[in-house]
C-alpha positions, -999 to +999 in steps of 0.1 A: +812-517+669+808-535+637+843-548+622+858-551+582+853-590+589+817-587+603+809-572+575+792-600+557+768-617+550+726-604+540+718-574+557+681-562+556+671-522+551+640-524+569+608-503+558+586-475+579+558-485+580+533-453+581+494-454+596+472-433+572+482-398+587+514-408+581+527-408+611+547-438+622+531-473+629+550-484+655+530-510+663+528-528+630+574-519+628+575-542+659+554-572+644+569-566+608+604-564+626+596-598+652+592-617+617+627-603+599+638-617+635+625-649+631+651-652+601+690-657+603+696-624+592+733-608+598+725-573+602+695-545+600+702-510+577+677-484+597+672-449+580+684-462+547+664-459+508+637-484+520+631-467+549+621-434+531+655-420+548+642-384+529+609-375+543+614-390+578+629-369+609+660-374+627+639-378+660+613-400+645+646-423+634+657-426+671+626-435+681+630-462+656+666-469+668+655-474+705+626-497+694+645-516+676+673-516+703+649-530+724+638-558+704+670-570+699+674-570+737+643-585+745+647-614+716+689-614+727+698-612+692+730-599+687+730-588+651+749-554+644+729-526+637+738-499+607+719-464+609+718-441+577+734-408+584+746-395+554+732-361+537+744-338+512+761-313+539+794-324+558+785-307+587+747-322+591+763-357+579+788-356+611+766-350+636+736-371+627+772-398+626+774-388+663+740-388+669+739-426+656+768-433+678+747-419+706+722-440+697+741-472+697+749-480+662+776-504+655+780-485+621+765-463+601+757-460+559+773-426+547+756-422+508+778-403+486+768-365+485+738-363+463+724-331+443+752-305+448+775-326+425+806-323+445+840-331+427+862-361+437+880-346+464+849-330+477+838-367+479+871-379+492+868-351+523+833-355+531+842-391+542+872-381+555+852-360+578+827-387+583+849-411+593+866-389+620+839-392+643+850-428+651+819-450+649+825-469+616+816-460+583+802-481+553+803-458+520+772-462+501+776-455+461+748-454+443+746-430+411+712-431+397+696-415+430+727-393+440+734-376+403+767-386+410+792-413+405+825-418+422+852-429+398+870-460+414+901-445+420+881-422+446+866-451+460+893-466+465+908-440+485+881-436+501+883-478+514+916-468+526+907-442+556+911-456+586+869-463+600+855-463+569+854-505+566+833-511+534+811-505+505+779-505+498+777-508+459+743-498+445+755-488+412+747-517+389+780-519+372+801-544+382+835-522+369+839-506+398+838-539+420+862-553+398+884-529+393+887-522+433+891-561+435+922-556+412+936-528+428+939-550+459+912-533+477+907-562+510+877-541+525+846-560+522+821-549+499+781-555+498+755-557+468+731-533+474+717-533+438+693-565+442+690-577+407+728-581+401+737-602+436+746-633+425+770-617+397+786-593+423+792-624+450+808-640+417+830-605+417+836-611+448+814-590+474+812-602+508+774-598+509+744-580+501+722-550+520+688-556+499+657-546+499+640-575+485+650-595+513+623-582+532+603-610+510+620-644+512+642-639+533+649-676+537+658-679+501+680-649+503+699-661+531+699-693+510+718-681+485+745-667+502+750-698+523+750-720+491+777-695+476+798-696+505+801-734+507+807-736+473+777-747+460+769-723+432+748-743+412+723-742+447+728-706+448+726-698+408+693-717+408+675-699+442+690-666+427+669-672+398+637-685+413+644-652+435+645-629+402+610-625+388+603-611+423+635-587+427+622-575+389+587-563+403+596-551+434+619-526+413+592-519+389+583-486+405+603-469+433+612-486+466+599-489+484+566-487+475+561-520+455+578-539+490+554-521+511+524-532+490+537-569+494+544-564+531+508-549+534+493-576+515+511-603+533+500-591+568+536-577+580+526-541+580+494-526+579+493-501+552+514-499+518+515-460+530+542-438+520+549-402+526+547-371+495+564-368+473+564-406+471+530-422+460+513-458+464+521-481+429+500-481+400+474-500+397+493-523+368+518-534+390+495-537+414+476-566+396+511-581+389+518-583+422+486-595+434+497-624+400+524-631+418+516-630+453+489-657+447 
C-alpha cells in the first residue's frame, strides 16, 4: 500500500481509449500504456477525470485494473497504482474503495462529493467513512467540476484521519495550499491543476497528478527533478516551454483535447469519447495540429 512519503513525485491519470462503438480499445490502452512505461513515471491515477471516470462502468474499470496489473508485472515495474473510487453517495463510494482494494490498488482518489452540495461535516464524514475501509485514501478537491469547495479548515481535518495520506489539489487557488502549509499540515500534497505546477511546487506540494503529462512526459518529470535538486531556474524554464501546451490541452474539456494529441501522435487509435462528452472543435483542432507540427 502506497505511504504519506511515497506520495511524490508526477503521477499520470491515464486516458480510455474507446474504438468507434465506444467500447474499450484495449488493445491501443496497452500500447498507449507500454509508452507512459517507457518513462520514469512515479505512479498511474486509473478511473480518474481523464479517464472519463463518469460514463465508464465499474467492471469495465477492473478490467482496466487487471490489464494494467499485468503490465506492470510483465515490464516489473513497481510504480504504485491509485484507482478512482469516489462518487457522490457514501455508501457506493465505500464499496467501489473495497472493490479497489480487491483489485490491488495501493490507494485510491476519493473526489469530494459533487452535485448534492453536502455541508462541511457532510464532507468531513464521507471521508471519514472512506477512509475506514483501510486501503489509503488521497482526497481529491477540485471545485469547478464538483459545485463544491471545501473550506481549508475541513481539509485540514480531513488530512488528519488516520488513511487518508494526501491531497490532490485541483482547485487553482493556491490559498488553500498555503494556508494548510501554515497550519502545519505534514501530509503531502499533489498539483492536479496543470497550469499552476510549478507555483504549487514553489507552495510546497510534493508533486503533481496531471493530465498533460500524458504529452512530454520527459519534460514533466524534468521539472520536478530540477525543482527537487534545487535547480529552479532548470525547472522555471521547462515549466514554461511546457505551458503553451498545458493552455490548449485545457482549451476544451479533458480529456478530449489529450486524446486528439494522443490519436494524432499514434498512442491511441481514436480521439473517441463517450456522450455527453464530444470530440474538440474544429478551431482547436487546427491549433493543435499548429502545434503538433
Amino acid at each position: 500500500m502506497l505511504t504519506e512519503s511515497q506520495l511524490q513525485g508526477i503521477y499520470v491519470p491515464v486516458v480510455t481509449p474507446f474504438l468507434a462503438n465506444e467500447e474499450i480499445d484495449f488493445a491501443a490502452y496497452e500500447r498507449y500504456l507500454m509508452n507512459l512505461l517507457s518513462h520514469d513515471i512515479d505512479g498511474l491515477v486509473i478511473n480518474g477525470t481523464t479517464a472519463e471516470a463518469p460514463t465508464v462502468t465499474w467492471d469495465e474499470v477492473a478490467e482496466i485494473v487487471r490489464l494494467t496489473s499485468k503490465l506492470l508485472r510483465d515490464t516489473g515495474k513497481q510504480l504504485p497504482l491509485v484507482i478512482g473510487t469516489g462518487t457522490n453517495d457514501t455508501r457506493s463510494t465505500i464499496m467501489r474503495t473495497e472493490q479497489a482494494a480487491q483489485l490491488g490498488a495501493d490507494a485510491v482518489l476519493v473526489v469530494t462529493p459533487y452535485y448534492s452540495r453536502p455541508s462541511q461535516a457532510g464532507i468531513l464524514q464521507h471521508f471519514e467513512r472512506a477512509a475506514s475501509v483501510g486501503i489509503p485514501v488521497i482526497a481529491y478537491e477540485v471545485p469547478a467540476r464538483t459545485g463544491i469547495r471545501v473550506e481549508a479548515d475541513t481539509m485540514r481535518k480531513i488530512l488528519e484521519i488516520d488513511g487518508v495520506i494526501g491531497l490532490k489539489d485541483s482547485s487553482g487557488d493556491l490559498r488553500l495550499i498555503r494556508q494548510l502549509m501554515e497550519s502545519g499540515c505534514s501530509k503531502p500534497i499533489l498539483c492536479g491543476e496543470d497550469a499552476g505546477f510549478y507555483e504549487m511546487l514553489g507552495s510546497g506540494a510534493k508533486g503533481g497528478i496531471l493530465a498533460s503529462a500524458n504529452l512530454r512526459t520527459s519534460d514533466f518529470m524534468d521539472v520536478y527533478r530540477a525543482y527537487q535538486a534545487g535547480d529552479t531556474a532548470r525547472a522555471e524554464a521547462t515549466f514554461q516551454s511546457l505551458s503553451p501546451l498545458i493552455g490548449l490541452l485545457f482549451k476544451e474539456s479533458n480529456p478530449t483535447p489529450l486524446k486528439w494529441m494522443l490519436a494524432r501522435q499514434g498512442l491511441i487509435n481514436s480521439d473517441a469519447v463517450r456522450l455527453p462528452m464530444t470530440g474538440i472543435s474544429e478551431g482547436l483542432r487546427a491549433r493543435l495540429c499548429g502545434f503538433h507540427e
